[in-house]
N, C-alpha and C positions, 0 to 999 in steps of 0.2 A: 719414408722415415718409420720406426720401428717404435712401438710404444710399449710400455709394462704388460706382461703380461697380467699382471696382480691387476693392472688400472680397468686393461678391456675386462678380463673376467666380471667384474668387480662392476662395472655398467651395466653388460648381457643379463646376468641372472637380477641385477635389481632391478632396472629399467622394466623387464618382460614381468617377473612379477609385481609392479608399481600397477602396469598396465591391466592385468588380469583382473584388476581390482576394482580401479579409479576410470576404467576406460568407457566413453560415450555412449549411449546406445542410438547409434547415427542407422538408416535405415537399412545403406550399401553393407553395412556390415551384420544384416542378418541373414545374409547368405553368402555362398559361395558361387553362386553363378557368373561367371567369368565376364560376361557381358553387362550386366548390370555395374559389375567394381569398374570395368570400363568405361562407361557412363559417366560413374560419380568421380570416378580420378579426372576424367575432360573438363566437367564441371566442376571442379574444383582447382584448377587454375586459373588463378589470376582473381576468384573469386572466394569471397568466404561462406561457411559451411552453414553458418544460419541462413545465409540466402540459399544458399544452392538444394538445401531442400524440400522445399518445395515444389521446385523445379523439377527435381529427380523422380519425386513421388507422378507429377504430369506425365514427363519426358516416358518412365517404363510403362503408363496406362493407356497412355498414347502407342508407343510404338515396344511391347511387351516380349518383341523376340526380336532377334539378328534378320528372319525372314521379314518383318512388318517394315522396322527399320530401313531396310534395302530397297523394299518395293515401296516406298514411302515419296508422294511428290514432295521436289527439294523446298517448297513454300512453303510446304506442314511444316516442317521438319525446322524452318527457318521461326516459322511463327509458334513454336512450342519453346522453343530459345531464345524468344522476343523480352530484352531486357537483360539476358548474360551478361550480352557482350560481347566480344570478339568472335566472332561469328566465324572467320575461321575454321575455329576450335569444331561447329555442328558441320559445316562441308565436310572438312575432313574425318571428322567420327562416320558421317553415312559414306562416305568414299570407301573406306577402310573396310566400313559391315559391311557390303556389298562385296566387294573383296574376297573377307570372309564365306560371304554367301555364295558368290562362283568357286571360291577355289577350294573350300575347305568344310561344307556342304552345312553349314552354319555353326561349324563349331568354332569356338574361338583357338586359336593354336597356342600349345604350351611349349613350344622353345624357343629359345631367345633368336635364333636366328629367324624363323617364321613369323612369331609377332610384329618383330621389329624391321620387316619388308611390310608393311601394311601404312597406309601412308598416314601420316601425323603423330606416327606411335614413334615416340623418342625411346633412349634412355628410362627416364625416371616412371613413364606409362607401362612401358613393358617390364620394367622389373615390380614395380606394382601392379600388375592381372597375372604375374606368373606365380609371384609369394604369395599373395592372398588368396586370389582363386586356388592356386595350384601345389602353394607351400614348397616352393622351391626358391632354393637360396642365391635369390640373385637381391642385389642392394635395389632399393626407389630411394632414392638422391636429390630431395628437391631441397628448396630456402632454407624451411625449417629444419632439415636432417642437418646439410651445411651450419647452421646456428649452432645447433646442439654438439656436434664435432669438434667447430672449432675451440667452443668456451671448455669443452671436457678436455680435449686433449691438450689446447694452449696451441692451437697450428693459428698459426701467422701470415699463412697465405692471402691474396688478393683471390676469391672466391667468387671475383667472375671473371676471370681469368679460367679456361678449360682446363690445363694439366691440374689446377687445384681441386675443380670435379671430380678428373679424372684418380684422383689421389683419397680422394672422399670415398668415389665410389671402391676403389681398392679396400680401405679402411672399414668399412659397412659390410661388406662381404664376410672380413674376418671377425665381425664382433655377430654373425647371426648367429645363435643357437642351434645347435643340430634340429631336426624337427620342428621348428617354431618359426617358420621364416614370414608367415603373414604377418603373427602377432606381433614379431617383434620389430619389425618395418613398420605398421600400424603403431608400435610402442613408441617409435622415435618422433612419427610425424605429431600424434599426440603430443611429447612433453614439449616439442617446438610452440605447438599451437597455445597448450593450455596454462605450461609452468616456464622454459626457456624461452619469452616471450621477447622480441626485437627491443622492447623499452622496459626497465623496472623490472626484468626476471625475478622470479618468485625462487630463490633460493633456497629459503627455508623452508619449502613445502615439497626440494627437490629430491627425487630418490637416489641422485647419485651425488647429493652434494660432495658428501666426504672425501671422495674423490676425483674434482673435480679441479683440474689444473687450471682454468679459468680464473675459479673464483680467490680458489687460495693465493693465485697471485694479484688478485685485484681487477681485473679483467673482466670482467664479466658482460661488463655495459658497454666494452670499447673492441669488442668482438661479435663478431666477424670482421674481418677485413675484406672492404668492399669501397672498389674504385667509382665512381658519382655516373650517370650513366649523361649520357648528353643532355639538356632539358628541350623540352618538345619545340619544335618551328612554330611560330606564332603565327597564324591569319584572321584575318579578320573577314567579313561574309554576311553579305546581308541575302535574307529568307524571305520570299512572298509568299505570304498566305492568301492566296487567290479564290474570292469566292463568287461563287457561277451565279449566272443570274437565267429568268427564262424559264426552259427546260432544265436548265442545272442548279437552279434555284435550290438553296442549302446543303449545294456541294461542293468539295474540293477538291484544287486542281492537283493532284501528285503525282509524281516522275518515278520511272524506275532507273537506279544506277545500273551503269553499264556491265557488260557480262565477266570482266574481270575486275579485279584491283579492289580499293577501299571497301569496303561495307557493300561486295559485287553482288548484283541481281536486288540487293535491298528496295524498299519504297521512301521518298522521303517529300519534302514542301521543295522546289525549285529553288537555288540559290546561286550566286556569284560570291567570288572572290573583289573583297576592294582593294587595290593595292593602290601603292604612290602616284601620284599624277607623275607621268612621263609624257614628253615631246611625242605627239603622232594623235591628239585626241582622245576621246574615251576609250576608245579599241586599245590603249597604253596604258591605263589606268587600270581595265580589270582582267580576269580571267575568267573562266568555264569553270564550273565546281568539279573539278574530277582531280583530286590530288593525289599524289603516289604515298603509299606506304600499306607496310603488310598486317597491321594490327587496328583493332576498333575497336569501340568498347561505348559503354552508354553514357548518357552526360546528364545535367542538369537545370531544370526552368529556373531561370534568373529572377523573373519580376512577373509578376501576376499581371492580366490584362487589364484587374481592377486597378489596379496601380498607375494604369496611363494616363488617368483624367487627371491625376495630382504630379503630373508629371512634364510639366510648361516648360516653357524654352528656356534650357539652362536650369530647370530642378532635376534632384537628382531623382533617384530609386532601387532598391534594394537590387542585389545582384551576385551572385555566387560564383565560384570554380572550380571545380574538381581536380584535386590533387592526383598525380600521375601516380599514386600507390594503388589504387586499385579501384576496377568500377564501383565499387559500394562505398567508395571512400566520402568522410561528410563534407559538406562544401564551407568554405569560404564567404564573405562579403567584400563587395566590391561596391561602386558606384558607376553609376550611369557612364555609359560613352567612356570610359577608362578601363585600360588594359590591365586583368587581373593576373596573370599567369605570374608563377613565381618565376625568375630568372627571365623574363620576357624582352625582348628587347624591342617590344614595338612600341609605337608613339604613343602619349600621354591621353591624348583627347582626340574622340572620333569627330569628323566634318559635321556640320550642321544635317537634321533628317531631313531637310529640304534635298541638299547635295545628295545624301544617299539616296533617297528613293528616285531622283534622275541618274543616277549612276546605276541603282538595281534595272531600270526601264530600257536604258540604253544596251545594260549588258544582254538582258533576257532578248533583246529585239534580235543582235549582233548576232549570238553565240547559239538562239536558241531558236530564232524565229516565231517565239512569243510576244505579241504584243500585250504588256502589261501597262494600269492603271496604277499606281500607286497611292494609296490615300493616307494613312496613317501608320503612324508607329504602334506596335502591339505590345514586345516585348523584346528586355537584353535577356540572353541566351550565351552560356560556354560550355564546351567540352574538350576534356582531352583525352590523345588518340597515346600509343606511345611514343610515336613522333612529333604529332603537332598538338597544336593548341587552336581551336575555334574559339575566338570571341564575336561573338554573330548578335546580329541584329534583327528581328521579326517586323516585318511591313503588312499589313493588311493590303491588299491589291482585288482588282477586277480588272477583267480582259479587256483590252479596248477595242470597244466598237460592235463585238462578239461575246458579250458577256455569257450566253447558251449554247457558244460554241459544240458542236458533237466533237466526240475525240478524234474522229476523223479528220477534221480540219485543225487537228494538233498535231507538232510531231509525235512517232510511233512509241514513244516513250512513256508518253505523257499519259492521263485518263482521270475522270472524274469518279471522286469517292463520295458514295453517301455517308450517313452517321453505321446505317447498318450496315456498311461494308465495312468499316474499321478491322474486324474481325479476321478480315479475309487476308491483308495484306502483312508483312512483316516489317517494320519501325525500326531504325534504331532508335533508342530510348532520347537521345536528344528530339528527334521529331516528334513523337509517341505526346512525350511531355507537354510540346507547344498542341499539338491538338488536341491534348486532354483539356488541358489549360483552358483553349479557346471554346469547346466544350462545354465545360461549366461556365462561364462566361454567359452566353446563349442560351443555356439549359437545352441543351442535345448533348447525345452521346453519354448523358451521366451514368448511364449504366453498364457501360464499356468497359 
C-alpha cells in the first residue's frame, strides 16, 4: 500500500529531529562499535532497557572484544547473563562472535547478507548493527517500530502475521532519511518506547501528532492489530532442596540440565513434574523435569521461607506469577496450593504436602535414582517460560540413608554446592531466588 507522500515526509524529518534532541543517553549508544550495538540489541529483547544496563556495562568488561567473547568458556558467559533470561539469546550471541572470529578475523560484517548467515542474527538484529554501527539504510523492525507504523499510518494488519512485517519492513526502508539511517531507526524505537507507548500513548508530547492517521481517527489505543498468542501450558513441579549432611554438611545438592532443550547445560535444585493420578501407579502420575520448548526466561519467589511456620494445614500464604510479557514484568498474588496462571486450565487446589513430598521421593528414586528424604515444605514458587507455566512447589529434603553422599555416588549430573560456590554456577533466576531465599533464612550466602 502506498501512503502520502506529505504524511512519510512529514514523520522522517520530525521524528529524527524530535530524536536529535530528546533522545537517551543509554551507554550502546556512545559509540559506534558494531559489537557492542550487538550486545545491547541481544539484550534488549524481550527485556527492558533499565534492566539491561547494567548488564551490558558487566557483559563488555567481561568479555570487551569479539576475540575475549569467542575464547570465552560457555559457563562465564552463561553466568554474566545469569538473570536475563532466555538464555538462548547468550548461546547464540557467542556462537555467532566465534563465527565472526573464524571467519571474518573479528570484524563484525556490514552487509546484509554476511550478518545475517551468522546464527541468531534475524531481520531486526542485522538491520540494527548495520544502520547504527554502519549507517546503512536497511529498516530494525521490531514491536515498537510496528506500534508506531501502524497508529501513523492507520495499517490494519494482524502484525504477527509475517507479510505484515514484511510490509512494515518495506515501509521503514522508504521513510529512512538519506544519511541518517542509525539515528533514525534509533528515532523510531525510542518514540515506541518513551511516547507511542502500548497503553495511554502520550500524544500530546508526540512529534508527529499532526499527522498521524491513528489518532485522528480515534485509534490510537486500539492499534496495533495483534492476534492473542496461545497462553503458556500449565505444570505443576515440586523442587527438593536437599541438604548434605556429614562431609556435605551446609551444602547443596544441584543438577545440571541436559545438553540440549529448556534452560540447556543450566544448574538448578532437582525437581519433578506432578501430573494426574493415572492407572499403572506413581510411575503414571509423574514425569522427569525435562520439558520441550525453545524459550526461558527468569521467574519469581512466591513466599518467603519465614512464611512457613504461619503456614499450617490449610493456611494460606503469599504467592506470586509472572505475566508472559516479559521477564522483568511485576508479579501477581496468588494463594497457597492454587493455580495462578492467567488463562490456566489446571486444577483448583494442589493434593495435600504429605502426598507431594511421597510423590517428589518416588519420582526422584524412579526417574533419577536419587534417594530422597523429604521433610518440609519451604516454599510456593511460579514461572513462566513462553510456552509454559511452572507453578512449583519447594520441599526441604535430605538423602536417605547417605546424607555425605560424595558426587560419586550420584548420578554424573548431579554435585554438591557450597555457599562459596554460588558464584561459580549459572541459575535460572527461578532457582537463583529459592537459594537466595533459603540463604537468608540460615544466614549464609548473604553476601552472594
Amino acid at each position: 500500500m502506498e501512503y502520502p507522500t506529505e504524511q512519510k515526509r512529514f514523520f522522517s524529518a520530525n521524528l529524527l529531529a524530535w530524536y536529535l534532541i530528546h533522545r537517551r543517553d543509554l551507554p550502546w549508544r556512545r559509540s559506534r562499535n558494531p559489537y557492542y550495538i550487538w550486545i545491547s540489541e541481544v539484550m534488549l529483547q524481550q527485556t527492558r532497557v533499565d534492566t539491561v544496563i547494567p548488564y551490558f556495562h558487566r557483559f563488555v568488561e567481561l568479555f570487551p572484544t569479539v576475540e575475549a567473547l569467542a575464547e570465552a568458556p560457555e559457563d562465564e558467559v552463561l553466568k554474566a547473563w545469569e538473570g536475563l533470561g532466555y538464555y538462548s539469546r547468550a548461546r547464540n550471541l557467542q556462537q555467532a562472535v566465534r563465527e565472526v572470529h573464524e571467519r571474518y578475523g573479528g570484524i563484525v560484517p556490514d552487509t546484509k547478507e554476511d550478518i545475517s548467515s551468522l546464527r541468531g542474527v534475524g531481520p531486526y538484529t542485522s538491520g540494527a548493527i548495520l544502520s547504527i554501527a554502519y549507517n546503512k539504510p536497511e529498516p530494525a523492525v521490531d514491536g515498537n517500530v510496528m506500534r508506531v507504523l501502524s497508529r501513523y499510518f492507520l495499517i490494519e494488519e494482524d502484525i504477527a502475521k509475517p507479510a505484515a512485517r514484511v510490509g512494515m519492513e518495506r515501509l521503514a526502508r522508504d521513510l529512512i532519511p538519506e544519511g541518517s539511517a542509525g539515528d533514525f531507526n534509533q528515532a523510531l524505537m525510542e518514540l515506541g518506547a518513551m511516547v507511542c507507548t502500548p497503553r495511554s500513548p502520550q500524544c500530546l508530547t508526540c512529534p508527529v501528532m499532526d499527522h498521524c492517521s491513528g489518532r485522528l481517527a480515534g485509534r490510537e489505543e486500539t492499534l496495533p492489530v495483534k492476534s492473542k498468542a496461545k497462553p503458556p501450558k500449565p505444570e505443576r513441579r515440586l523442587v527438593a532442596l536437599i541438604e548434605g549432611e556429614g562431609e556435605n554438611a551446609g551444602r547443596i545438592l544441584i543438577r545440571q540440565r541436559p545438553q540440549e532443550g529448556l534452560l540447556a547445560r543450566m544448574w538448578e535444585l532437582p525437581h519433578v513434574e506432578l501430573r494426574a493420578a493415572a492407572s499403572g501407579g506413581a510411575r503414571g502420575s509423574l514425569a522427569a523435569a525435562e520439558p520441550p520448548g525453545p524459550a526461558d526466561g527468569p521467574g519469581l519467589l512466591l513466599a518467603a521461607a519465614n512464611e512457613a511456620a504461619a503456614a499450617s494445614a490449610g493456611a494460606d500464604s503469599p504467592a506470586e506469577a509472572q505475566p508472559a510479557a516479559g521477564p522483568e514484568a511485576p508479579a501477581k498474588r496468588g494463594r497457597r496450593g492454587k493455580a495462578a496462571a492467567a488463562g490456566s486450565d489446571a486444577p483448583a487446589a494442589w493434593p495435600g504436602d504429605a502426598h507431594s513430598m511421597e510423590q517428589l521421593r518416588i519420582a526422584l528414586a524412579e526417574e533419577e535414582h536419587v534417594d530422597v528424604l523429604p521433610q518440609d515444605w519451604i516454599a510456593d514458587t511460579n514461572h513462566t517460560f513462553s510456552h509454559l507455566y511452572w507453578d512449583m512447589k519447594v520441599y526441604r529434603c535430605r538423602l536417605g540413608g547417605q546424607g555425605g553422599a560424595p558426587a560419586g555416588q550420584l548420578p554424573y549430573r548431579y554435585r554438591w554446592m557450597s555457599p562459596e560456590e554460588l558464584e561459580r554456577y549459572a541459575f535460572p533466576n527461578v532457582f537463583l531466588r529459592v537459594l537466595k531465599m533459603y540463604a537468608e533464612e540460615r544466614g549464609v550466602w548473604a553476601g552472594k
